[in-house]
C-alpha positions in Angstrom: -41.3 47.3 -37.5 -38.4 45.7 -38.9 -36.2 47.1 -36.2 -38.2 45.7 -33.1 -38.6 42.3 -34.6 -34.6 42.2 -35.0 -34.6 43.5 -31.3 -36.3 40.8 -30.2 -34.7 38.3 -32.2 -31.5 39.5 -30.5 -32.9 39.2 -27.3 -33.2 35.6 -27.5 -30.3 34.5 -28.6 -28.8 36.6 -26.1 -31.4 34.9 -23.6 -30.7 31.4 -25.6 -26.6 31.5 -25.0 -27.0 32.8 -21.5 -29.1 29.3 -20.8 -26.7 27.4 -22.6 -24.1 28.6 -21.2 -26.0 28.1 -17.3 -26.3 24.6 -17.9 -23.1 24.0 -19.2 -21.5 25.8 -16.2 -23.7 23.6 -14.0 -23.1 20.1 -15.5 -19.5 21.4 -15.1 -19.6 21.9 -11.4 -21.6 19.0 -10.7 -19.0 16.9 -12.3 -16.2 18.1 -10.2 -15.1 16.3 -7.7 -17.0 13.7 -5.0 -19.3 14.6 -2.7 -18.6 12.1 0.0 -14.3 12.5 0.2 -13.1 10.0 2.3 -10.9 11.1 4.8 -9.5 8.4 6.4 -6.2 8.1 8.2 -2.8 6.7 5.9 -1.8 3.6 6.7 1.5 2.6 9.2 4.8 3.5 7.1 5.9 -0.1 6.7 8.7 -1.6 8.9 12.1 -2.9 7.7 12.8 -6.3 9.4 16.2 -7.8 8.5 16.2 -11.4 7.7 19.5 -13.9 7.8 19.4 -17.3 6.9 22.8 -19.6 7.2 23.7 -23.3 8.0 22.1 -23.7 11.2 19.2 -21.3 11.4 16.8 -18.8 10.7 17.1 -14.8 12.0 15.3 -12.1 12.0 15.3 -9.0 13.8 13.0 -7.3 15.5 11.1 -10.2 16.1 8.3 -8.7 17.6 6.7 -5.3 15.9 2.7 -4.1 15.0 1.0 -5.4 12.7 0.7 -3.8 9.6 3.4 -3.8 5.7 6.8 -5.0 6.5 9.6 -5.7 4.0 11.6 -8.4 4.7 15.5 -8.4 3.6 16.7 -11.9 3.6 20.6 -12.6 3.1 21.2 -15.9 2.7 24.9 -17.1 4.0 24.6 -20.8 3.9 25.9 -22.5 1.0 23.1 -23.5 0.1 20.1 -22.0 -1.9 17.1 -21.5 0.3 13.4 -20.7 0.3 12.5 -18.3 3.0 8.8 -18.9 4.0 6.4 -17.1 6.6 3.6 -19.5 8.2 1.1 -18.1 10.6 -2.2 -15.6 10.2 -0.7 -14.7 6.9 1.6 -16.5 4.6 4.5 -15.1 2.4 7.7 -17.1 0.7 10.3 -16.4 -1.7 11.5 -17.9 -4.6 14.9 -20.0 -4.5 17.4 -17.6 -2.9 20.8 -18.0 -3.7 24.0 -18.5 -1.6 25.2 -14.9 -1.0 22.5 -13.1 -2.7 20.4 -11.2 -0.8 16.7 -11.5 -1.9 13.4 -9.4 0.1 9.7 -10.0 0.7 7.2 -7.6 1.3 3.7 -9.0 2.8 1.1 -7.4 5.2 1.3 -9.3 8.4 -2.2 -9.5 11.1 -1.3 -9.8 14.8 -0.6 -13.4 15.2 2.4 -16.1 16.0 4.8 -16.5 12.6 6.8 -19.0 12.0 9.6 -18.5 9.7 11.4 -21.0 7.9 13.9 -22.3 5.5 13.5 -24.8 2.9 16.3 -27.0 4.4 15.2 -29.4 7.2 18.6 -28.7 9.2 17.8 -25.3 9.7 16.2 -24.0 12.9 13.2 -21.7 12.2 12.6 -18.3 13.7 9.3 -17.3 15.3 7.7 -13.5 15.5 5.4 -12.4 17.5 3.1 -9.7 15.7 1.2 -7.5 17.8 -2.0 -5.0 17.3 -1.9 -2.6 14.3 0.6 0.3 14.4 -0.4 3.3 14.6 -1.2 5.8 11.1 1.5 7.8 9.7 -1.2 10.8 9.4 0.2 13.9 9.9 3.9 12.8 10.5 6.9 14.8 8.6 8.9 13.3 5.7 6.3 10.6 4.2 5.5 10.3 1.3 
């Protein structure tokens, strides 16, 4: 008799852990990972526009590109120290930039007109001409 109620005690703690253990592997799997992944397309890789400012106006080249991230290098050869500022859909400015330091903004820029400017009143501003969004790096080599 002895023997038969040890069997089944053995039984249920065998039949106990193997529960345990289901529901712990279950809670597991239901905690991994997100039913609903978004898959949505990168962004554009964000263009390099180069910026000069000097004594008699404002630069910047290309002056016409998607919309979209751009970083802006700015070198500033007046001898003066400048503000660089971008007006239009969007707006983006520096801090003082000094004479023959090069300084850079970064700003996400909506199709639109721009106006870019110089804190100095002599110098002639620049305008860009942002078009629809580029198109998704998806799927292109070499990104990060």
């Amino acid at each position: 008799m002895a023997i038969r109620g040890a069997r089944r005690a053995s039984r249920r703690g065998r039949l106990g852990s193997l529960g345990v253990s289901a529901l712990l592997l279950a809670v597991a799997v239901t905690g991994c990972g997100s039913s609903d992944f978004p898959n949505d397309p990168r962004p554009p890789t964000p263009i390099e526009v180069s910026a000069k400012v000097d004594s008699e106006r404002v630069q910047v080249a290309p002056d016409r590109f998607g919309a979209g991230l751009v970083n802006f290098t700015i070198a500033n050869i007046s001898s003066v120290p400048v503000t660089f500022d971008v007006t239009g859909p969007t707006n983006g400015a520096t801090s003082e930039i000094q004479p023959g330091v090069p300084d850079s903004l970064r700003m996400s820029m909506k199709e639109g007109t721009y106006r870019v400017t110089a804190s100095k009143p002599k110098i002639k501003p620049a305008t860009i001409k942002v078009g629809p969004e580029r198109r998704s790096s998806q799927n292109q080599l070499l990104e990060p």
